[in-house]
C-alpha positions in Angstrom: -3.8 98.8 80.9 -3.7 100.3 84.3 -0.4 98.9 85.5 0.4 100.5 82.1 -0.9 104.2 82.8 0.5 104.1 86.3 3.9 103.2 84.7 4.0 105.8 82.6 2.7 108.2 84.7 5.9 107.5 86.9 7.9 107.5 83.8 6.9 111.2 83.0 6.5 112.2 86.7 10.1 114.6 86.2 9.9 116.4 89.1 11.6 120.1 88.5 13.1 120.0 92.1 15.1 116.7 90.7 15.7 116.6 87.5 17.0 120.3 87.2 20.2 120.2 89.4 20.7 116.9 87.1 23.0 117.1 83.9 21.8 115.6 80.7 23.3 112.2 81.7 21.9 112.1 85.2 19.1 112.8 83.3 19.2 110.0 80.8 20.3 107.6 83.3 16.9 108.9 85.7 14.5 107.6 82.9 16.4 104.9 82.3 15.9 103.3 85.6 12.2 104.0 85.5 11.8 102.5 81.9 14.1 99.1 83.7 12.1 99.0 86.8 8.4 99.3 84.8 9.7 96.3 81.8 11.0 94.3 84.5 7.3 94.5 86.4 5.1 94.3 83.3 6.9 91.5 81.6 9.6 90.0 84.2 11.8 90.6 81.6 14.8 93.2 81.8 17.2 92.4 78.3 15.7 95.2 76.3 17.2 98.5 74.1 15.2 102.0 73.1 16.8 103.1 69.6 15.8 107.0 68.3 15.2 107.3 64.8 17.9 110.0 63.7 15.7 111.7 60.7 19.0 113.4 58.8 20.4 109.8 58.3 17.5 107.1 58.9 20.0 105.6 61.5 18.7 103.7 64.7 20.5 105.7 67.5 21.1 103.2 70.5 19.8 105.5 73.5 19.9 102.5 76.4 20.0 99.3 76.3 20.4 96.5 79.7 21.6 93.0 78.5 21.3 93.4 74.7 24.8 94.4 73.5 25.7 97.4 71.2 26.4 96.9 67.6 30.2 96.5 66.6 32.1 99.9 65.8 31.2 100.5 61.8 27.9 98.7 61.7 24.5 100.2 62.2 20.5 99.7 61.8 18.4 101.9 59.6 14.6 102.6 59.6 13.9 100.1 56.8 11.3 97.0 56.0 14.4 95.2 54.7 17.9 94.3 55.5 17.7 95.8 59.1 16.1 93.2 61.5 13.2 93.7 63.5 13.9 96.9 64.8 14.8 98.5 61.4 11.2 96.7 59.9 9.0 98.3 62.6 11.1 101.9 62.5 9.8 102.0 58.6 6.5 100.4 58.9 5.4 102.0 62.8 3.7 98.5 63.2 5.0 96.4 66.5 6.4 92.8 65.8 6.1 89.8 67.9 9.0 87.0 67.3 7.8 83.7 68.6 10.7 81.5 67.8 14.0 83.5 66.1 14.8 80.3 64.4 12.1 80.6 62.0 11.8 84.4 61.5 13.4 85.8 58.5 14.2 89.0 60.1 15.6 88.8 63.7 19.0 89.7 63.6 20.7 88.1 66.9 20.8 90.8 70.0 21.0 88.7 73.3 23.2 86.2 73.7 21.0 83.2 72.9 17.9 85.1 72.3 14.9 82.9 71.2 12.1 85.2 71.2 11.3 89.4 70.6 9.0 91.9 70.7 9.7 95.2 69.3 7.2 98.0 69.4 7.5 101.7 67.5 7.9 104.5 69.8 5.2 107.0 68.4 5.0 110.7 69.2 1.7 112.2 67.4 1.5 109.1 65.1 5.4 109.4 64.0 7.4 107.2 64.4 10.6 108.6 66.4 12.4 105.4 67.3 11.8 101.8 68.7 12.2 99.5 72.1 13.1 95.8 71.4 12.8 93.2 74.4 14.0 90.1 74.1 14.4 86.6 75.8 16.3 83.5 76.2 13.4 81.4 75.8 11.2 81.0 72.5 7.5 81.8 73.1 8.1 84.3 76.0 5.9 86.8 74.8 2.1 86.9 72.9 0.4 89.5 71.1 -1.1 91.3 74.7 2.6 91.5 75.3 3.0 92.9 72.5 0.1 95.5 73.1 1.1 96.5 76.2 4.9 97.5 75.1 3.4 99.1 72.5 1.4 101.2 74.9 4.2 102.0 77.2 6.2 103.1 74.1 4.4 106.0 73.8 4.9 107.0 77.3 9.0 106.0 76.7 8.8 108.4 73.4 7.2 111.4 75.7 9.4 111.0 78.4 12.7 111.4 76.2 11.2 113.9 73.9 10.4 116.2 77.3 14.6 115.5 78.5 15.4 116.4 74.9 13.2 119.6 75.5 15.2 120.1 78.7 18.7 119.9 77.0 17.7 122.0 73.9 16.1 124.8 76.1 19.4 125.2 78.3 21.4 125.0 75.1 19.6 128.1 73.7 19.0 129.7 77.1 22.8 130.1 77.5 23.2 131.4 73.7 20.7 134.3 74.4 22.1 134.8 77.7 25.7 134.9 76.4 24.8 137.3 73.7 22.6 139.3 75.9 25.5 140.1 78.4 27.9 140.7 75.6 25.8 143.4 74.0 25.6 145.1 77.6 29.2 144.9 77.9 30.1 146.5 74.8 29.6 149.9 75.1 31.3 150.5 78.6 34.7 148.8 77.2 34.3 151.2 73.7 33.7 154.2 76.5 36.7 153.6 78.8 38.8 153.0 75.5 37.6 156.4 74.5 38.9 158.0 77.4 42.3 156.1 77.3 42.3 157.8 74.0 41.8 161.2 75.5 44.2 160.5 78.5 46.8 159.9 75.7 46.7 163.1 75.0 47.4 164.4 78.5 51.1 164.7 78.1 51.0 164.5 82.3 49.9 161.1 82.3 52.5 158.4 82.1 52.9 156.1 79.3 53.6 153.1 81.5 50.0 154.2 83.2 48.4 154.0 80.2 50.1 150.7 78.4 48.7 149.0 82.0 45.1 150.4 81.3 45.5 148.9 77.6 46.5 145.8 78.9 43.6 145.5 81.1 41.2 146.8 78.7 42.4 143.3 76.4 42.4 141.3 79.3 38.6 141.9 80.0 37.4 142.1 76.6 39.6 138.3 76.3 37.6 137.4 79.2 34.2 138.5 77.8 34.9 136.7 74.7 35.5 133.5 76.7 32.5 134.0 78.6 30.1 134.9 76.3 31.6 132.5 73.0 29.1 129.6 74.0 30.2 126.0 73.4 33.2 127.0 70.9 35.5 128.5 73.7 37.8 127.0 76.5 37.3 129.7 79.2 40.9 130.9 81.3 43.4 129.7 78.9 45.3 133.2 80.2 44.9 132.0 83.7 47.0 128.8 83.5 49.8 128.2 86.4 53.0 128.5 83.7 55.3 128.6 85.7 56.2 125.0 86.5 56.4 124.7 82.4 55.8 120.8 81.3 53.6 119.2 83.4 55.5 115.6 84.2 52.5 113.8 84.2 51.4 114.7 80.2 55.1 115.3 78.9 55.4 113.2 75.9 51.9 111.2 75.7 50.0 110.7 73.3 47.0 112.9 72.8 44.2 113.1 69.9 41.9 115.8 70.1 39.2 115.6 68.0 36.5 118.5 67.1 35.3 119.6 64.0 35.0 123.2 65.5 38.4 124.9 64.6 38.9 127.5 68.0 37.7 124.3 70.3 40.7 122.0 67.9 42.9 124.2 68.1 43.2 125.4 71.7 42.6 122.3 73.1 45.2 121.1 71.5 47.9 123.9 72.2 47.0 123.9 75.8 47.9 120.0 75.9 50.8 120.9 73.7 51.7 123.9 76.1 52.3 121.4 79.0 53.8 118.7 77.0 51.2 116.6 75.1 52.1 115.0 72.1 48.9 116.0 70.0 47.6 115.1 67.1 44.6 117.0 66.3 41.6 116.3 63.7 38.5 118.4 62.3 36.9 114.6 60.8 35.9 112.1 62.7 36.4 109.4 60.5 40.3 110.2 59.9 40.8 110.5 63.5 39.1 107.1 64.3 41.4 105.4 61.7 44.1 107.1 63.5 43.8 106.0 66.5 42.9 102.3 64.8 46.5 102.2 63.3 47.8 103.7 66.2 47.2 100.7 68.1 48.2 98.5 65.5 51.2 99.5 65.5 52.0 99.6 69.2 51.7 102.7 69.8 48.4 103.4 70.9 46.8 106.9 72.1 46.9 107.6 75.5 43.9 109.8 75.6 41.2 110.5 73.5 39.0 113.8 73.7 36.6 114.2 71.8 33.1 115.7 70.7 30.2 114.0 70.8 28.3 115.6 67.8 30.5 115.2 64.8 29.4 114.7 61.1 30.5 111.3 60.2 30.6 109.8 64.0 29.2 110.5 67.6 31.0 110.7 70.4 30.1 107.1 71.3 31.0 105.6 68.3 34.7 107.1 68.6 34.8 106.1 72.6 34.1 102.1 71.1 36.7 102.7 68.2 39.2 103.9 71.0 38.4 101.0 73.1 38.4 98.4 71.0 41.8 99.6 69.3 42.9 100.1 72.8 41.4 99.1 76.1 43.8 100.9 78.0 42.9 104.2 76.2 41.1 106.7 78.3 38.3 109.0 76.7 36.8 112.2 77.2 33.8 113.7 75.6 33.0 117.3 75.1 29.7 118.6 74.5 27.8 122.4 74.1 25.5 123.0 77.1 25.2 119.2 77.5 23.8 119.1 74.3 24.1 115.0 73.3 21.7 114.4 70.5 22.9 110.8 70.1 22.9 110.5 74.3 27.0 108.9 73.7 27.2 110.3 76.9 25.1 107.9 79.0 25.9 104.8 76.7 29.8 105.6 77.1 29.9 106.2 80.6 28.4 102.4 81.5 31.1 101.4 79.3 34.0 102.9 81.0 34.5 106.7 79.5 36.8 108.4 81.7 34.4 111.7 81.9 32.5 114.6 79.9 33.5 118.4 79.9 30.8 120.7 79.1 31.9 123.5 76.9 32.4 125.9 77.5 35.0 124.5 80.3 37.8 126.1 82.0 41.3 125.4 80.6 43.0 123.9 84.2 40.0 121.6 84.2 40.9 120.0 80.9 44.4 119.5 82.4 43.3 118.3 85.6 41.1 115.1 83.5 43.7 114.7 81.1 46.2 114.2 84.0 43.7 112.2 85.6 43.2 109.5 82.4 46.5 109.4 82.0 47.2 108.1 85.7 44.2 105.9 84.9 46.1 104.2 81.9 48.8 103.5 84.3 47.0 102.0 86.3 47.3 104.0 89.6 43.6 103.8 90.3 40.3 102.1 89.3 38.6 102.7 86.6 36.0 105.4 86.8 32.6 106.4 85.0 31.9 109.8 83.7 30.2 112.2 86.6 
């Protein structure tokens, strides 16, 4: 029980000086070493995964796993006594499990390659259940029911520790909204009072007009630049401050590009600024049409390119539609866009040790989007290795 304590007092020990400068995956992947290196010294075993119970939909969100593979594309585990395996029993019943011997237990649902034995334990914050960690083994009778205890235990401490980096992500998220809105509202009323007194300088018939069609236009430009600014996570910031002279960029003419976002002003001018330098996008608000998109794509031999997505969408996450792309496609590169770093269903961290190209945070500037999807696209070629996320 001590080794336990001092475990999870590591686990939670998120130093402010560290974690801060950290984005939400550096974050994610922080924990997750601490929650590797504590398993591996408690039970000298490392093949485990955390899931987080997703309350809207009673889905089993993969957060991190090490040695335990993902679920195919399409196929997922729900908080439920029945049907689901181990993990989805003890989601519904908040009651750890110990598997002895897979080939006699009703519910284990292969993980590991060759796994024999499992204990899965509830990860309980105040007494509810909020998700589960599964460890498994190789070899049958690996674990026993002080095991079994123990993970339980450290469970709890696993459940704090991602409920605090949840806190962390949600509190910049909102912290930016009332910051945007706050400098928006302060904004206002000295762009109203100089138009005012363009108004009145119209007037002045000794003023020229070309003087005052030059303080118009820069009256639009800072108001466009406010907007884009201040808009939170449904803007792409500089769009008006793209290099458009050189016209089609050689590098994206003609690829194919599918961008999708079920927020219409990210869509769309994601979309027109690929167009703009010679994408060939296809755009989509669902995340289910633009997954079977990108599945026939490939089929018929001519796959996507690039991918960009979000990573909060109604019918998939931004993980699920990195794996679609993948498997369609292995050569197909993926970005992920998220608000704030805001990544309920962390697809960040899971797709990033599984080869995503990299993650914009919106709202992000308009060249930068360029710059990655030139990037990927030298990456499909071949031209360098292949990268993680930063």
């Amino acid at each position: 029980v001590d080794e336990i304590d001092t475990a999870g007092a590591d686990l939670l020990a998120l130093d402010a000086k560290i974690v801060n400068p950290l984005n939400v995956g550096e974050r994610l992947g922080l924990i997750e070493g601490k929650i590797v290196a504590a398993l591996e010294r408690l039970f000298a075993v490392k093949d485990f995964e955390v899931r987080l119970l997703d309350n809207a939909t009673q889905r089993l969100e993969l957060v991190t796993s090490r040695g335990i593979p993902p679920l195919p594309p399409g196929r997922f585990l729900y908080s439920s006594p029945e049907g689901n395996g181990i993990s989805g029993h003890v989601a519904a019943c908040g009651e750890p499990y110990l598997c002895t011997d897979s080939e006699s237990d009703r519910l284990f649902i292969p993980g590991l390659e060759g796994g024999r034995s499992s204990i899965t334990a509830p990860l309980l914050l105040h007494d509810k259940v909020v998700g589960v960690i599964n460890m498994e083994s190789a070899l049958a009778n690996q674990f026993d029911d002080e095991d079994l205890l123990c993970l339980e235990l450290f469970g709890r401490y696993i459940a704090m520790a991602l409920n605090i980096l949840d806190m962390l992500v949600v509190e910049r998220y909102t912290t930016n909204q009332r910051v945007s809105g706050a400098l928006r509202d302060e904004i206002a009323a000295p762009i109203t009072a100089i138009r005012g007194a363009v108004e009145h300088l119209k007037r002045d018939p000794d003023v020229p007009a070309a003087a005052i069609a030059e303080l118009e236009r820069a009256i639009a430009s800072v108001e466009n630049r406010v907007r884009g600014a201040t808009g939170g996570p449904q803007v792409v910031l500089g769009v008006d401050r793209l290099d458009r002279s050189k016209g089609v960029d050689p590098e994206i003419s003609g690829r194919r590009l599918a961008v999708l976002d079920d927020e219409e002003p990210v869509r769309d001018v994601v979309a027109n600024v690929l167009a703009e330098v010679g994408g060939a996008v296809d755009r989509f608000s669902s995340s289910n049409e633009g997954c079977e998109a990108i599945a026939r794509a490939a089929a018929e031999g001519k796959p996507y390119d690039v991918v960009i997505s979000d990573v909060r969408m109604p019918e998939r996450n931004g993980y699920e539609v990195f794996r679609i792309a993948k498997e369609a496609c292995p050569r197909t590169q993926v970005i992920l866009m998220t608000g704030f770093g805001y990544d309920p269903n962390h697809s960040i961290v899971r797709s990033t040790q599984e080869g995503l190209h990299c993650f914009l945070f919106k709202p992000f500037q308009a060249q930068q989007l360029v710059d990655e999807v030139r990037k990927a696209i030298a990456e499909w070629r071949g031209e360098r290795p292949l990268v993680g996320g930063r």
